[in-house]
DRENPA-3360 file (N, C-alpha, C; in nm, 2 decimals, always signed):
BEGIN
1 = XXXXXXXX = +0.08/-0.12/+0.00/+0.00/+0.00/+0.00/+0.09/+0.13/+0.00 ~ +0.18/+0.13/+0.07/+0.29/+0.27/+0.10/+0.36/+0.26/-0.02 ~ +0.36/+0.14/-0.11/+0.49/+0.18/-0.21/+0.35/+0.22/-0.30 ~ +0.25/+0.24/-0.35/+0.15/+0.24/-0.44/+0.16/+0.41/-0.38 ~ +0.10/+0.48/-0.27/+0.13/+0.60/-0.28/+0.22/+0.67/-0.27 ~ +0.35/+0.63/-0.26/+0.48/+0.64/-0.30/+0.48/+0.72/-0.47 ~ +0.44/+0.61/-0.50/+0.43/+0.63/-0.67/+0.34/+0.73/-0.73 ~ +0.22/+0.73/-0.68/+0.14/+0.88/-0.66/+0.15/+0.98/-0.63;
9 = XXXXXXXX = +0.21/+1.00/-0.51/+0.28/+1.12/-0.47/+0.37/+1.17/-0.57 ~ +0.46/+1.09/-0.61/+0.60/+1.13/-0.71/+0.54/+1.17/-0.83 ~ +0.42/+1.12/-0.85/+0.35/+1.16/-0.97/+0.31/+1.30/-0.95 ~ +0.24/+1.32/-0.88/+0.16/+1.44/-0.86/+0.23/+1.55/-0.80 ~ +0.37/+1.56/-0.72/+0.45/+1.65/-0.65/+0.61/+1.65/-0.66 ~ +0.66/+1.74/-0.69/+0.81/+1.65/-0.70/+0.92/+1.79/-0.70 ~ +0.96/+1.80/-0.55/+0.99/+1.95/-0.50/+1.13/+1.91/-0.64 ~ +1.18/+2.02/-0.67/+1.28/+2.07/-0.79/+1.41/+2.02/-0.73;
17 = XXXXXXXX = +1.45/+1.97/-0.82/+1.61/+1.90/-0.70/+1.70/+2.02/-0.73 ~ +1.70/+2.12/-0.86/+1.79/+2.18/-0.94/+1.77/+2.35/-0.82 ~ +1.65/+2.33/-0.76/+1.60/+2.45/-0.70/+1.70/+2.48/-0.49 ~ +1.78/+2.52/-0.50/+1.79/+2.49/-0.39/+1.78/+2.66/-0.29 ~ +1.67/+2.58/-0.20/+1.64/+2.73/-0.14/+1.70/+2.84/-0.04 ~ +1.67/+2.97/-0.07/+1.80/+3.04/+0.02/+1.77/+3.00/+0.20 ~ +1.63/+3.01/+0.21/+1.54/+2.98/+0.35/+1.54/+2.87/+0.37 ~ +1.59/+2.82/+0.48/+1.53/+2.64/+0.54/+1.37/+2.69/+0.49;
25 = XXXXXXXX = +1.28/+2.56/+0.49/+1.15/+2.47/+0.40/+1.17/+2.36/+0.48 ~ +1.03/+2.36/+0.50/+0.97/+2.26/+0.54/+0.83/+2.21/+0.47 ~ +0.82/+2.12/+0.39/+0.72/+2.11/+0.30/+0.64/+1.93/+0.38 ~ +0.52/+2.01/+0.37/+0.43/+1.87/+0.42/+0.32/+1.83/+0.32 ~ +0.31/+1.71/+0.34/+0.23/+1.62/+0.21/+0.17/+1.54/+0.22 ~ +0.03/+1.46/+0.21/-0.03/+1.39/+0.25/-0.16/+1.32/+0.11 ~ -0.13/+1.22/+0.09/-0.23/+1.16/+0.00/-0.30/+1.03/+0.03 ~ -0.43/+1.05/+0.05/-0.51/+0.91/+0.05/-0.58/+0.95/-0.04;
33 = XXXXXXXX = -0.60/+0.84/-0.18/-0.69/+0.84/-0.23/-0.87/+0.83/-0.19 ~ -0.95/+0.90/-0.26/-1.13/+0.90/-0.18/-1.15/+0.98/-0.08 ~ -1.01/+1.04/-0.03/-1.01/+1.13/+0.05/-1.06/+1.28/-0.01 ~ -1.05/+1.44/+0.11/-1.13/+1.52/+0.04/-1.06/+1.62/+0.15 ~ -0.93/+1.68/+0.07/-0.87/+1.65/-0.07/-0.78/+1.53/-0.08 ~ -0.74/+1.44/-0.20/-0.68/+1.34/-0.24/-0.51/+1.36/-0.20 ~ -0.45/+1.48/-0.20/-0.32/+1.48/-0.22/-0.33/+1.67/-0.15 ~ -0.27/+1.69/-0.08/-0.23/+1.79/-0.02/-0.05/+1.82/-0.05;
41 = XXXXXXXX = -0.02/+1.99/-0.03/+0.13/+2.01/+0.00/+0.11/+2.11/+0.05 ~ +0.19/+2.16/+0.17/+0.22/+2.25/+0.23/+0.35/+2.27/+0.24 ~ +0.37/+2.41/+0.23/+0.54/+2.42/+0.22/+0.57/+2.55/+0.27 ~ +0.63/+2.57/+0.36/+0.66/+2.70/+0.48/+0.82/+2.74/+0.43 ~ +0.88/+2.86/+0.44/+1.02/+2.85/+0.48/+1.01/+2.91/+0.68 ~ +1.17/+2.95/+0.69/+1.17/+3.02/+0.82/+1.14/+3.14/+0.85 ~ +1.08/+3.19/+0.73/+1.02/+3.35/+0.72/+0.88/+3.33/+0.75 ~ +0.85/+3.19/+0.68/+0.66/+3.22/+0.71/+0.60/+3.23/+0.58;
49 = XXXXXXXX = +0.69/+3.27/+0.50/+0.67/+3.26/+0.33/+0.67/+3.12/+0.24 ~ +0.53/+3.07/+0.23/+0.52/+2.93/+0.16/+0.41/+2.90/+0.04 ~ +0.35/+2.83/+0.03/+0.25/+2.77/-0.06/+0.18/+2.71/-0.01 ~ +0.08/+2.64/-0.06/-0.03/+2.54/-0.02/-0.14/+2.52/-0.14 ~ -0.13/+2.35/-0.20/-0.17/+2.28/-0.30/-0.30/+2.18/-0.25 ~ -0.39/+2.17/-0.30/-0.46/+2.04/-0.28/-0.58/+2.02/-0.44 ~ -0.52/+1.90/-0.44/-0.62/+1.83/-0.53/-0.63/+1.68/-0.55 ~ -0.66/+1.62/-0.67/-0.70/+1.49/-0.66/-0.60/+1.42/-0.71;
57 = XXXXXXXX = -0.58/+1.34/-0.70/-0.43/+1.28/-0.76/-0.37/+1.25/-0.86 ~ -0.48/+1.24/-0.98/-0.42/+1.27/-1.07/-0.44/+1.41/-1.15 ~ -0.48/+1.55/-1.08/-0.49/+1.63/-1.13/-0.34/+1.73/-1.10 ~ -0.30/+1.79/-1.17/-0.21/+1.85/-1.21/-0.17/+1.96/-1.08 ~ -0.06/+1.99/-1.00/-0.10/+2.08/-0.91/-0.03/+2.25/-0.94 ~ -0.13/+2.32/-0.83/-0.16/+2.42/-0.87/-0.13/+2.51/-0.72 ~ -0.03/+2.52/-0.67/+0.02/+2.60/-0.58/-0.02/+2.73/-0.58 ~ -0.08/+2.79/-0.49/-0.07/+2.89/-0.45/-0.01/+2.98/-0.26;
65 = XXXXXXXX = +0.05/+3.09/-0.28/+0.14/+3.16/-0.20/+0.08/+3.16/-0.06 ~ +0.11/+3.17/+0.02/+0.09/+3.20/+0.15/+0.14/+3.29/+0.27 ~ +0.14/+3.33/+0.34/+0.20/+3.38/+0.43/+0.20/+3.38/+0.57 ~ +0.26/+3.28/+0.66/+0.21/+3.30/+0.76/+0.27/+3.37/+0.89 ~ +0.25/+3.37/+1.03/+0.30/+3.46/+1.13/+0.42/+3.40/+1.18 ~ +0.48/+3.51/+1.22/+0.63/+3.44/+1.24/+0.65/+3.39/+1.39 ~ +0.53/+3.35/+1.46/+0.57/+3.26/+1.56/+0.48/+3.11/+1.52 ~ +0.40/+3.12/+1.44/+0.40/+2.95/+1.42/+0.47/+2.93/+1.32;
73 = XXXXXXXX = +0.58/+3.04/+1.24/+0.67/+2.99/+1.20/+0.81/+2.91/+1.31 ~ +0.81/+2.98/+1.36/+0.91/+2.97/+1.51/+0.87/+2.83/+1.55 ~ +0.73/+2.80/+1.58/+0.68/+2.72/+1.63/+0.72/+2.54/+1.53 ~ +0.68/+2.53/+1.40/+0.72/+2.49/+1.33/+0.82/+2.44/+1.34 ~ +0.93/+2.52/+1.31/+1.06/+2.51/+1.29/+1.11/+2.38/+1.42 ~ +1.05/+2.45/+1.53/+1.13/+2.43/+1.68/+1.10/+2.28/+1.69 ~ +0.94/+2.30/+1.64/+0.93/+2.13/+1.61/+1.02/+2.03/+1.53 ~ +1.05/+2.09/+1.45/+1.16/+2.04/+1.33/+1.29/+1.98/+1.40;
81 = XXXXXXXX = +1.37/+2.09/+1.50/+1.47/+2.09/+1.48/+1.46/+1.95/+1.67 ~ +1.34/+1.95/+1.68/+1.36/+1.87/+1.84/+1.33/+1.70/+1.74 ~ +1.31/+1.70/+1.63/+1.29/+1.63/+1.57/+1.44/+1.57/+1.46 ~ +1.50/+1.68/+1.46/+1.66/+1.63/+1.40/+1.71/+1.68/+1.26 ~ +1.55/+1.79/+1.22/+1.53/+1.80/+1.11/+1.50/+1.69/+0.97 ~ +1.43/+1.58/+1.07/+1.37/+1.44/+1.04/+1.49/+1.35/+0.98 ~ +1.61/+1.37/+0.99/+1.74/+1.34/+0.94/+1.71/+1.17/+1.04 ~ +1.72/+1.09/+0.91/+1.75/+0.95/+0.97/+1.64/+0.92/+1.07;
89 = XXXXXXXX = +1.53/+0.96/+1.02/+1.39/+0.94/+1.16/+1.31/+0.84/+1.06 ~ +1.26/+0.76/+1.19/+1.17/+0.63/+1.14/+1.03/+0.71/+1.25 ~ +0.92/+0.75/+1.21/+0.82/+0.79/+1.26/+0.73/+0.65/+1.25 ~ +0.70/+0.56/+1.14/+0.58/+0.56/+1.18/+0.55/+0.43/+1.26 ~ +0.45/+0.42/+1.33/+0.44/+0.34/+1.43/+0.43/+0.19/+1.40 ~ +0.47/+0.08/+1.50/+0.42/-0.06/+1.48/+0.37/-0.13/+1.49 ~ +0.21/-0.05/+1.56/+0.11/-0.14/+1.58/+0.02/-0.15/+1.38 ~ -0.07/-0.19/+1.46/-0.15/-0.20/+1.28/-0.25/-0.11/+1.32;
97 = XXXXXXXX = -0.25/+0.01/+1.23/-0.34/+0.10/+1.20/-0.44/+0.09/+1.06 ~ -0.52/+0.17/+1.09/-0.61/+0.21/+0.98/-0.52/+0.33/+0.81 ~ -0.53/+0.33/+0.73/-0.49/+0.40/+0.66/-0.52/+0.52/+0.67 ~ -0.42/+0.62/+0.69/-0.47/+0.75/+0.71/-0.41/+0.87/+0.66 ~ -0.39/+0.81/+0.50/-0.30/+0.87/+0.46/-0.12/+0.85/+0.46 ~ -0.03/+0.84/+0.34/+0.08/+0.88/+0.36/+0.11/+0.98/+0.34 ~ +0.18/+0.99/+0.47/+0.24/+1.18/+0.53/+0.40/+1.20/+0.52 ~ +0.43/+1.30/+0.44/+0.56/+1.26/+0.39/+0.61/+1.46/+0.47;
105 = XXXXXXXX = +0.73/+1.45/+0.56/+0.80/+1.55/+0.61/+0.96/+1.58/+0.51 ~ +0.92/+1.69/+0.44/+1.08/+1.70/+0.39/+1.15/+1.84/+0.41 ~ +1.23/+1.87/+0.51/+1.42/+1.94/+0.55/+1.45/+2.03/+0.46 ~ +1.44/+2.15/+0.39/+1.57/+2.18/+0.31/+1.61/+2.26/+0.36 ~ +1.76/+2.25/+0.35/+1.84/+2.39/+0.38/+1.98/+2.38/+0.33 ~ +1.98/+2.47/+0.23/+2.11/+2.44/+0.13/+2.10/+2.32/+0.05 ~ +2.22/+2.26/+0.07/+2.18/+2.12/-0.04/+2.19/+1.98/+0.08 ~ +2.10/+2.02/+0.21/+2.05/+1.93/+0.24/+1.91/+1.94/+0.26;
113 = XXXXXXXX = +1.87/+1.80/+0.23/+1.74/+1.73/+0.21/+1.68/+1.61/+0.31 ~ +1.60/+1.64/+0.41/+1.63/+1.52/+0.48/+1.43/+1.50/+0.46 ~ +1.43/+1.36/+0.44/+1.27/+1.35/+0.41/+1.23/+1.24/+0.49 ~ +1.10/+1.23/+0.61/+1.02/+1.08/+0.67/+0.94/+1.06/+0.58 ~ +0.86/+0.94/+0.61/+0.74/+0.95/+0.58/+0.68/+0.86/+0.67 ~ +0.52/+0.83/+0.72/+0.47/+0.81/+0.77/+0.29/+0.76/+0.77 ~ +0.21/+0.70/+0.79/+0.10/+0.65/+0.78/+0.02/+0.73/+0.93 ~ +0.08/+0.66/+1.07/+0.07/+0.74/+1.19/+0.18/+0.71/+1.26;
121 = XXXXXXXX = +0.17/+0.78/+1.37/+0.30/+0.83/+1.47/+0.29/+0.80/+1.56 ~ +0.34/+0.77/+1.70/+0.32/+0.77/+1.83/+0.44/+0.87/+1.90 ~ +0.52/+0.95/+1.82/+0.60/+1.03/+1.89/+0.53/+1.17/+1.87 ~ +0.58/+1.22/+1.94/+0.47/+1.37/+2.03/+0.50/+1.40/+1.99 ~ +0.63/+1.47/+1.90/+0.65/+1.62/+1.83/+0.60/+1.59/+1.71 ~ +0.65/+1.49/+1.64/+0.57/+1.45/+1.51/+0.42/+1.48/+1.53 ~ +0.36/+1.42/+1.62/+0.19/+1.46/+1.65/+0.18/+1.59/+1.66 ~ +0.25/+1.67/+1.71/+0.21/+1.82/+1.73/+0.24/+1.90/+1.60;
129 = XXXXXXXX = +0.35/+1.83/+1.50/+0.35/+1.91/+1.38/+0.27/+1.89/+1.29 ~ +0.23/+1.74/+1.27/+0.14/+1.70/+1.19/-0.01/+1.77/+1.24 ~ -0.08/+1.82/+1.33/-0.16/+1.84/+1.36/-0.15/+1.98/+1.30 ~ -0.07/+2.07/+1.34/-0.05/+2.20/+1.30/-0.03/+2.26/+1.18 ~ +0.04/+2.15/+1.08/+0.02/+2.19/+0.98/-0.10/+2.15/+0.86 ~ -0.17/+2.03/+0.96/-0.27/+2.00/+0.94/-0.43/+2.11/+0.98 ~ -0.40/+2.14/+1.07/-0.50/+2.29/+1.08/-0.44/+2.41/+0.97 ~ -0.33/+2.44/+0.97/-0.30/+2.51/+0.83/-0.39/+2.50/+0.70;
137 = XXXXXXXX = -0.33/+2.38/+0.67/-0.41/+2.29/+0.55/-0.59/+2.34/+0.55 ~ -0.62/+2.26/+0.71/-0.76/+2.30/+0.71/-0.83/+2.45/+0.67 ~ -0.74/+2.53/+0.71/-0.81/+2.71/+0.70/-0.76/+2.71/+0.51 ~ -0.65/+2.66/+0.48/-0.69/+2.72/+0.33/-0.76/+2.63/+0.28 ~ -0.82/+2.49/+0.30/-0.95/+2.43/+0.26/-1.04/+2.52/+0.25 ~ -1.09/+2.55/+0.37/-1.18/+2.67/+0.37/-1.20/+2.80/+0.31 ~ -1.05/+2.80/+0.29/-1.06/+2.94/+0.16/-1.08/+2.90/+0.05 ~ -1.08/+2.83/+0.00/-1.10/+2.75/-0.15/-1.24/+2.75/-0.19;
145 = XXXXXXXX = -1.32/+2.68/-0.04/-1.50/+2.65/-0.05/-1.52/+2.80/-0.05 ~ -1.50/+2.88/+0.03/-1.56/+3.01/+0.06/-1.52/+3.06/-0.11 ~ -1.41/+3.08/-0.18/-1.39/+3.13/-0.32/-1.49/+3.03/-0.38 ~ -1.46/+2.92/-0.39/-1.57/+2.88/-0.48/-1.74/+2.91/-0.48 ~ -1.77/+2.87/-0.33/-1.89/+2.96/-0.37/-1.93/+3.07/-0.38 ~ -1.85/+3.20/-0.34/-1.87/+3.32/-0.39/-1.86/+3.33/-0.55 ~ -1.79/+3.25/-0.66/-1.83/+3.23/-0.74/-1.95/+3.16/-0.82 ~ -1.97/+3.01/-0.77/-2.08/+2.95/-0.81/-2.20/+2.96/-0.75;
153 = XXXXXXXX = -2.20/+2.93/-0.58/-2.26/+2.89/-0.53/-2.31/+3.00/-0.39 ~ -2.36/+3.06/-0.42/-2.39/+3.15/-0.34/-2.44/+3.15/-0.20 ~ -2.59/+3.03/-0.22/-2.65/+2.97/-0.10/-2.59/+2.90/-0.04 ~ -2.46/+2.88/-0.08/-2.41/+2.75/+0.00/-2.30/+2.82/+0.13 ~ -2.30/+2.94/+0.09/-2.21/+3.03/+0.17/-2.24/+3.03/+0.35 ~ -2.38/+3.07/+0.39/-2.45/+3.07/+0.50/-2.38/+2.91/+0.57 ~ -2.43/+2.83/+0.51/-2.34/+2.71/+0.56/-2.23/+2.65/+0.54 ~ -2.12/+2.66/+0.49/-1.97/+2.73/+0.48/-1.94/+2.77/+0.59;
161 = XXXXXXXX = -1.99/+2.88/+0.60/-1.93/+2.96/+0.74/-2.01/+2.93/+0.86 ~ -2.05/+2.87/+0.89/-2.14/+2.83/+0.99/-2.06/+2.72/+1.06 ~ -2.02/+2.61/+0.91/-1.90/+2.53/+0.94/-1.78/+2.57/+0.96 ~ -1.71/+2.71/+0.92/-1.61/+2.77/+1.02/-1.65/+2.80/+1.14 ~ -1.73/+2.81/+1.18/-1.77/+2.86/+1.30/-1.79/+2.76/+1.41 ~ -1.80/+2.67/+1.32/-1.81/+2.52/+1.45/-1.67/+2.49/+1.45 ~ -1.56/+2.53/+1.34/-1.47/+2.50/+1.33/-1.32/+2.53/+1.48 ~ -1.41/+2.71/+1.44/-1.33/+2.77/+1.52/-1.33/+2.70/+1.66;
169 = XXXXXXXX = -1.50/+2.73/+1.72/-1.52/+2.64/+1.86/-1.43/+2.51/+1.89 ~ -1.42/+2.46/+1.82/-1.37/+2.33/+1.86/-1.17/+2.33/+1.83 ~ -1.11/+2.43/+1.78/-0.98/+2.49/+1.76/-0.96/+2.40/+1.67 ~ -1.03/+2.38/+1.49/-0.94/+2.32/+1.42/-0.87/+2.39/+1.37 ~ -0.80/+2.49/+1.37/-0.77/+2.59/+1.26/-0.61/+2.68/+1.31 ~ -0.55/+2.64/+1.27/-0.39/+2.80/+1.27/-0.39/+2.84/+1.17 ~ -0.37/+2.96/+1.22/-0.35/+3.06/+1.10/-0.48/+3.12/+1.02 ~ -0.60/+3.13/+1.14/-0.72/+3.14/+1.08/-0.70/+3.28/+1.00;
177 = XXXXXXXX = -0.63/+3.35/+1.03/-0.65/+3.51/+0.97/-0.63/+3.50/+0.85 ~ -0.55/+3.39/+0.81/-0.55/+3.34/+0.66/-0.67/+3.36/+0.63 ~ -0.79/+3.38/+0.64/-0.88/+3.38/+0.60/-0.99/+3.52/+0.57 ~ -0.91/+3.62/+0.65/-0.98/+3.72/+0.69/-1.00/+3.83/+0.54 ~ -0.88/+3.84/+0.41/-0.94/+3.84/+0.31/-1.07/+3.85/+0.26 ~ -1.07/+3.72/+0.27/-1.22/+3.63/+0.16/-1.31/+3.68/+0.25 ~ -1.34/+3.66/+0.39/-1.45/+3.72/+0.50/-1.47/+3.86/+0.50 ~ -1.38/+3.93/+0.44/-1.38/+4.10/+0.45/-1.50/+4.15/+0.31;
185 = XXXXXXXX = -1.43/+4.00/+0.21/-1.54/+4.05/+0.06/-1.67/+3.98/+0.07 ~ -1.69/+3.90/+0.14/-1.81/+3.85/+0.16/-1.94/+3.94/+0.26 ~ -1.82/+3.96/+0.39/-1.88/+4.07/+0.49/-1.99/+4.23/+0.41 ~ -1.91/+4.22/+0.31/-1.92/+4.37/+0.20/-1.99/+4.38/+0.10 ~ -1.97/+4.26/+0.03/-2.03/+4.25/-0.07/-2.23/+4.20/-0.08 ~ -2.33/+4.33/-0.15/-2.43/+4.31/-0.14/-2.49/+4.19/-0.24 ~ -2.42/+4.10/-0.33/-2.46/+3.97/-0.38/-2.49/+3.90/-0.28 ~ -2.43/+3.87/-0.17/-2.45/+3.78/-0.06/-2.56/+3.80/+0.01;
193 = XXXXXXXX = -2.60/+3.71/+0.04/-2.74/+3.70/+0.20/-2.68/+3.75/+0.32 ~ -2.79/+3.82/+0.36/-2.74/+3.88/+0.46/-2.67/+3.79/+0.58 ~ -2.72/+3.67/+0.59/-2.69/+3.62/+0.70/-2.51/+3.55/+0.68 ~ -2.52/+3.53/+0.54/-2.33/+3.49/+0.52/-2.26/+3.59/+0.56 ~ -2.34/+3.73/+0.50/-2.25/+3.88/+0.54/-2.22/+3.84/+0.69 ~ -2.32/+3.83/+0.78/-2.34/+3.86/+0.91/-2.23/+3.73/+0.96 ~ -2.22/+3.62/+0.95/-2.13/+3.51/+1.00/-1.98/+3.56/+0.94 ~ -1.95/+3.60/+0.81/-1.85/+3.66/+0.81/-1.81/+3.75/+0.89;
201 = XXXXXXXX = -1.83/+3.87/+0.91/-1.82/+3.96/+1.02/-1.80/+3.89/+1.17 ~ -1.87/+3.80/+1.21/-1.88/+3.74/+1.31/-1.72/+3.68/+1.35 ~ -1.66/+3.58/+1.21/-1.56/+3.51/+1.23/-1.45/+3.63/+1.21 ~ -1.46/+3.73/+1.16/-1.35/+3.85/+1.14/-1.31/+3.85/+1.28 ~ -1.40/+3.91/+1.37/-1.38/+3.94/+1.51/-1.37/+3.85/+1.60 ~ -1.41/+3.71/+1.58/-1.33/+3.67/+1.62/-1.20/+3.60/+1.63 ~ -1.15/+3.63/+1.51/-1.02/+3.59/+1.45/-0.91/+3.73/+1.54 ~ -0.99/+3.83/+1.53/-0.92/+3.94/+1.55/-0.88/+3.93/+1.71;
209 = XXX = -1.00/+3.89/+1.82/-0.97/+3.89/+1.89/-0.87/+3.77/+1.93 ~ -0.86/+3.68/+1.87/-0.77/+3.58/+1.96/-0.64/+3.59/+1.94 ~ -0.59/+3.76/+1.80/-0.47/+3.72/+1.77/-0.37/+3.74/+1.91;
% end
């Protein structure tokens, strides 16, 4: 099963060997097929300055820029480095799990490359980064549904954000302000129902207050 999305992954992602970055990178990746999304990438440097990809596996990827705050960049990192910069790390665990995806961690800095990969973990820093940049992941999910239905889907917006809002309650989300954009045009814009306006506005403030 792991060498099968082995092969998919390399299909659909394949960091530039020729590209070597000025910034340590930390690029995270995750594909189970039937899943939703199929193939994920996230990729940070130690500025905070990254990308983030998701699509279906065999669709072509399509990165777009990010930016995030320079203490869950800090935070990141710190994980990284209590981790060895994943240099020579066996993460994933020995009991028998359910498939939950292969989760692939890769290092750059200069022309080293240090890459795990993983199904699930039982060590705690690994769990705390995978989780974190897994709520990353999650808020630009959300930016994607909220873009798409401001273009297609208009009614679907009210419950969108209703689902951020259960989201927030329950803290699946870093880096929610990532979001505060798309919630500012929605908040504003008189195409929308009033009540998406009004949950927009809702999650602005409280995004604002927890910074």
């Amino acid at each position: 099963m792991a060498t099968v999305f082995l092969a998919l992954t390399a299909e659909v992602y394949t960091l530039p060997a020729q590209v070597t970055p000025a910034v340590p990178r930390i690029t995270f990746t995750k594909a189970l097929k039937g899943s939703s999304p199929e193939y994920m990438a996230l990729s940070i440097d130690a500025n905070g300055k990254g990308t983030y990809d998701s699509h279906k596996l065999e669709d072509a990827p399509a990165p777009r820029p990010l930016q995030i705050s320079a203490g869950t960049a800090a935070r990141i990192f710190s994980l990284a480095e209590s981790l060895n910069y994943f240099r020579a790390l066996q993460l994933d665990t020995h009991h028998k799990v359910a498939n939950m995806g292969l989760k692939t961690l890769t290092y750059e800095a200069g022309k080293q490359i240090n890459k795990v990969q993983y199904n699930y973990t039982e060590n705690r820093a690994a769990q705390q980064l995978t989780e974190m940049l897994e709520k990353i992941s999650s808020v630009e999910e959300r930016i994607g549904q909220l873009e798409y239905a401001m273009r297609y889907d208009h009614l679907s917006l009210p419950e969108t954000l209703r689902e951020i809002q259960e989201g927030m309650n329950d803290h699946n989300f870093v880096e929610a302000a990532l979001m505060i954009p798309t919630l500012e045009k929605i908040s504003t814009d008189p195409r929308f129902m009033h009540l998406a306006q009004a949950r927009a506005q809702e999650i602005m403030q409280r995004i604002q207050e927890n910074k």
